[in-house]
N, C-alpha and C positions, 0 to 999 in steps of 0.2 A: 504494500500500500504506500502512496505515497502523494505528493499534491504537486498538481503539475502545472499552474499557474495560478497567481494573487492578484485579485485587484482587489485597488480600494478607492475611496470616493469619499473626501469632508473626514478622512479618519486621524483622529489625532493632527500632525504637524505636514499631513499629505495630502493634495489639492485632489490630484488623481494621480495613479500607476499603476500601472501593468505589469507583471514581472511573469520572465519566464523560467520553469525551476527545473534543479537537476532531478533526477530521481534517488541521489546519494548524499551530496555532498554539497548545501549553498550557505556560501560566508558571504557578512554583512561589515566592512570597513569604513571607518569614519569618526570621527572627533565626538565627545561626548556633547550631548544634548542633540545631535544632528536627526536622530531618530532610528539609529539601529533597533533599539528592543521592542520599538511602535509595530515594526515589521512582523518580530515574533511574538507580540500581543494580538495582532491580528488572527496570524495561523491558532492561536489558542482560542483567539471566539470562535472560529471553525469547528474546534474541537467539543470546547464544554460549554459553549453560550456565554462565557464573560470574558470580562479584563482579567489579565493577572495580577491587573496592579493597580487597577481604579473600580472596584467596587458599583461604580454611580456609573449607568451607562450613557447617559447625556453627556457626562464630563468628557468624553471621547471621540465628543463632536467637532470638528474644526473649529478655530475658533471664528465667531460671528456666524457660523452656516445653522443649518437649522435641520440638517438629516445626516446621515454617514450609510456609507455600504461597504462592507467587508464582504468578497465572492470567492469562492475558490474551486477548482476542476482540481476532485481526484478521482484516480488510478485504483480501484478497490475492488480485490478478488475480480480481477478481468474485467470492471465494470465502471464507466465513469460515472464520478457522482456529483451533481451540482452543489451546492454550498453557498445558502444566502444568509448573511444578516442586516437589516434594516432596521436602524435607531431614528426615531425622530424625536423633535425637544416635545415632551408632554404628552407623548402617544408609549402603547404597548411596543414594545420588542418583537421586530416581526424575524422567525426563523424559518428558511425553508429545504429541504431536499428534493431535486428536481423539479423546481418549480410548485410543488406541492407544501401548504406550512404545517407546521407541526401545531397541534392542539395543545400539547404541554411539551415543556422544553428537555424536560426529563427524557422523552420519547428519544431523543436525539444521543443522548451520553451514552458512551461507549462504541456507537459505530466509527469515530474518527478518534482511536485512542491514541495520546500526547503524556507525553513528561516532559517538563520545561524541570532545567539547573537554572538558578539565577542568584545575585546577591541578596533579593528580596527573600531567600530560602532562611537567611541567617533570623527570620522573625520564629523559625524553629525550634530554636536551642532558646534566643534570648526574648520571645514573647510568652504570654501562658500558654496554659492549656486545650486552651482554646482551638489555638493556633494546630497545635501538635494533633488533636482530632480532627479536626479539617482535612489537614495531609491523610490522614487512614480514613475516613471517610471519603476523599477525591479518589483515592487510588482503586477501594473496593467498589467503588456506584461505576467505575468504568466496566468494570465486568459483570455486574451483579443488579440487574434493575429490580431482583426481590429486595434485599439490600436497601437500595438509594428508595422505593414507597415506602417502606417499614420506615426509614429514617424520616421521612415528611412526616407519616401520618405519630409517628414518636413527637418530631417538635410540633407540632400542630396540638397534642395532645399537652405538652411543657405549658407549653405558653397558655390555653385556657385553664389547668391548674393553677400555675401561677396568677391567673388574672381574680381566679376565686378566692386564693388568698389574700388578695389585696381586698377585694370586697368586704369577707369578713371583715378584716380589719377596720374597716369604712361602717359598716354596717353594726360593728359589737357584739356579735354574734359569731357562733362558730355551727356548721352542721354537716361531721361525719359522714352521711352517707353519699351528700352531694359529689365531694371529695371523692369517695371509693367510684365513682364512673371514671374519673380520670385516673385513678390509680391502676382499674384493670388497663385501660388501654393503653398507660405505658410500661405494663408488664407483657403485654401482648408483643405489642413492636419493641420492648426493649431486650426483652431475652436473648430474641432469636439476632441483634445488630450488635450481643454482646458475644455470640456463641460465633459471630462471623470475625468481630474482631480480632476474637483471641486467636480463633484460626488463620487470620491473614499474618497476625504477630509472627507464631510458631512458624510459619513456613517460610516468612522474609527472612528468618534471624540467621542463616545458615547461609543465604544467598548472599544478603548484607556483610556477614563473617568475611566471604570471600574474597566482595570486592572492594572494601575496607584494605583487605590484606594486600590485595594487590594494586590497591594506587599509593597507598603509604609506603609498600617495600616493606611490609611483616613488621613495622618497627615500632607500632600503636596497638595497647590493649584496648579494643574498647568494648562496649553492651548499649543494650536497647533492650527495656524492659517493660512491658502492658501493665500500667496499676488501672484495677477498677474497682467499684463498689461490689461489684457481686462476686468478685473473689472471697470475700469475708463472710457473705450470709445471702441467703433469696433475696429476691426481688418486693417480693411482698412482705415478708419479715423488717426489711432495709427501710421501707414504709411508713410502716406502721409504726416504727421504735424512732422516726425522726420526725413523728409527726407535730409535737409540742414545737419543737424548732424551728421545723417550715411555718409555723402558724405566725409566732414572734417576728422573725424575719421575713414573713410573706413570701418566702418562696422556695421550690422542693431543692431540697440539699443533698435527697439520695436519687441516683439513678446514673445509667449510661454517660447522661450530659455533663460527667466529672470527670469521665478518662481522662488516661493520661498516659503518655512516654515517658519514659526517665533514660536520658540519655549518658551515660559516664563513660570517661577516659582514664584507666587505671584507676579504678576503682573510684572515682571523684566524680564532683557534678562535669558533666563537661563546659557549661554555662561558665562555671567558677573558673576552671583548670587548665582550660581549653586555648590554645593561640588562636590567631585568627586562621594562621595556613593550618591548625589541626581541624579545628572546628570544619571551615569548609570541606576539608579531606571526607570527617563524616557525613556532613550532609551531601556532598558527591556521589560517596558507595554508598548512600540509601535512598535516591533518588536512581541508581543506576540499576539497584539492588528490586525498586518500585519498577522499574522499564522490563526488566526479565521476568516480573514475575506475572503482569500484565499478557506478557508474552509467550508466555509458557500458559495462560488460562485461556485467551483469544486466539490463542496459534496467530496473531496479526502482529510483527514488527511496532510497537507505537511512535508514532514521529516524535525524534528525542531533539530537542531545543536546547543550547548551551549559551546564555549570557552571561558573555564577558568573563567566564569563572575560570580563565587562564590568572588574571592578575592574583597578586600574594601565595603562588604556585611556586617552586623551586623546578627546575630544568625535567627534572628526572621522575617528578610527578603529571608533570605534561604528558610525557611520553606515556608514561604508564597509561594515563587516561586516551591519551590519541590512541595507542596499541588495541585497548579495549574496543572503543567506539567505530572502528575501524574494521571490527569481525564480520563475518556473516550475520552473526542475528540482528546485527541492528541495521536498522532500513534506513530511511530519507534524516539528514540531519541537518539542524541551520544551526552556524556559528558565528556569534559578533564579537567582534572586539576591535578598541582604536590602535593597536599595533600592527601597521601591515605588515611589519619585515617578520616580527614573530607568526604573524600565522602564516605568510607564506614558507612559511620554515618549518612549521609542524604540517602542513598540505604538502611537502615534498617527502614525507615520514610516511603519506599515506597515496597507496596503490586504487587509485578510487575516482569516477568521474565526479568530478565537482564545479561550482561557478563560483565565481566571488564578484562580488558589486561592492563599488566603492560610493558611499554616500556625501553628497555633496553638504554644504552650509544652508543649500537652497531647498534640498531635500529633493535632489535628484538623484538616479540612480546610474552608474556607469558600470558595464559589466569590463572587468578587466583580465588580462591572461593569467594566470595559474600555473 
């Protein structure tokens, strides 16, 4: 699989462009702020209906325009597939495949599976937990749309709990059984999004071991560990015994929606412990660790995105990671970064058709030799 042409239209800091793509290898060169990672924010609305990095999808309108179009032709299982997005200011999100739109956007996740590395990854280690369930929730709803409805209809059920305890509160009253409707239904959706979890944990950890080992050079211990609430007691138990505290603080304190990662480096937080060039090393083999494992559940290659995450790299971990990225399993790849002499130095390390566009100040594109 792979995407064989981008346009865009009013998106971000690009008026309009056309770009034609390799099926392997296309690098994005140019000075910061010019617009490299706009290019590989685009190919990710393609993929999962958002930004990777503005949340607000108006915000991603040109500035002063008042629409954006993100398009893309891919190459899927011998079959092209259209790929439309359309943002306007103060209207619905329109998605389509082959000119046909999707009803809910969910419909869409997983058929164009993506792993973007980027420095916005570092919100991993040093944001909450928040943060750290997002990534295990993005990576499992690409394979698993039981998964990704259980989790809707899980926060769908959060949230009018939570609104009933605010009520009471409001109201001075407190009434038990209204509570126990939402208690089953996020024992229903939460069991089975905690039993998937744990599973995805267990089967990354091993994958992650390896490639860990092999972009560091064996020379970092590190772990990644699943804390949850239902490791300790049920579901419904978990409930019931924290139910004076939800009432106080108005909102449920036990459930799925408190995982967590615990990431350590020789035995330490890695948050605490952690350099910058270690840190990124692990979020590298667990973002590479998420692309195999994707690919090993879809039999499909996922298009793997690399921003800029050469910089605070030493020589010998480049390679390591070019050597990897470079194998059979992984399919179509875009790489940005403002050093052209460096990356045409790690593209001649790799035996593989590729493009490079040089991005201009004007936010033009110039394809240039390789």
């Amino acid at each position: 699989m792979h995407l064989k042409t981008l346009s865009l239209v009013n998106f971000k800091n690009y008026e309009q462009v056309d770009i034609p793509l390799s099926a392997k290898i296309n690098c994005f060169v140019g000075e910061n702020g010019v617009g490299k990672t706009n290019l590989l924010d685009a190919v990710h609305y393609l993929s999962l209906c958002k930004s990777n990095l503005n949340p607000v999808d108006s915000q991603n309108i040109r500035y002063e325009q008042e629409f954006l179009v993100v398009q893309g032709v891919f190459e899927r299982m011998g079959k092209e597939e259209n790929i439309y997005c359309g943002i306007r200011r103060q209207k619905k999100k329109q998605f389509k495949r082959n000119q046909k739109e999707y009803s809910k956007l969910s419909e869409h996740i997983g058929l164009i599976p993506l792993v973007m590395i980027s420095p916005v990854d570092a919100i991993l280690i040093n944001g909450g937990s928040e943060e750290r369930r997002k990534f295990v929730n993005g990576v499992i709803a690409q394979y698993s749309r039981v998964y990704l409805e259980n989790l809707i209809q899980y926060n769908r059920a959060l949230t009018q709990r939570n609104r009933l305890l605010r009520d009471f509160a409001v109201a001075r009253n407190f009434d038990r059984g209204m509570l126990q409707v939402w208690d089953e239904q996020l024992i229903r959706y939460g069991e089975p999004i905690y039993e998937e979890r744990k599973r995805f944990v267990n089967e990354l950890l091993p994958v992650f071991n390896a490639f860990h080992s092999h972009v560091s050079g064996n020379r970092e211990q590190v772990t990644l560990t699943y804390q949850a609430h239902l490791q300790d007691c049920g579901f419904r138990e978990g409930l019931k015994a924290s139910i004076e505290k939800d009432r106080i603080i108005q909102y449920t304190t036990f459930g799925i929606h408190k995982d967590d990662l615990r990431m350590e480096l020789g035995g330490h937080s890695l948050k605490k412990s952690g350099s910058q060039g270690q840190q990124k090393t692990f979020l590298v083999a667990l973002k590479l660790a998420e692309f195999e494992f994707i690919r090993k559940l879809t039999e499909i290659p996922p298009i793997l995105l690399l921003d800029d995450i050469f910089d605070k790299f030493d020589a010998g971990r480049v390679k390591h990671i070019m050597n990897l990225v470079a194998e059979n399993q992984f399919g179509q790849i875009f790489i940005t970064d403002t050093n052209e002499q460096r990356l045409q130095g790690i593209l001649h390390e790799i035996p593989a058709e590729r493009k490079v566009f040089r991005i201009t100040p004007e936010a033009r594109l110039e394809e240039i030799k390789a």
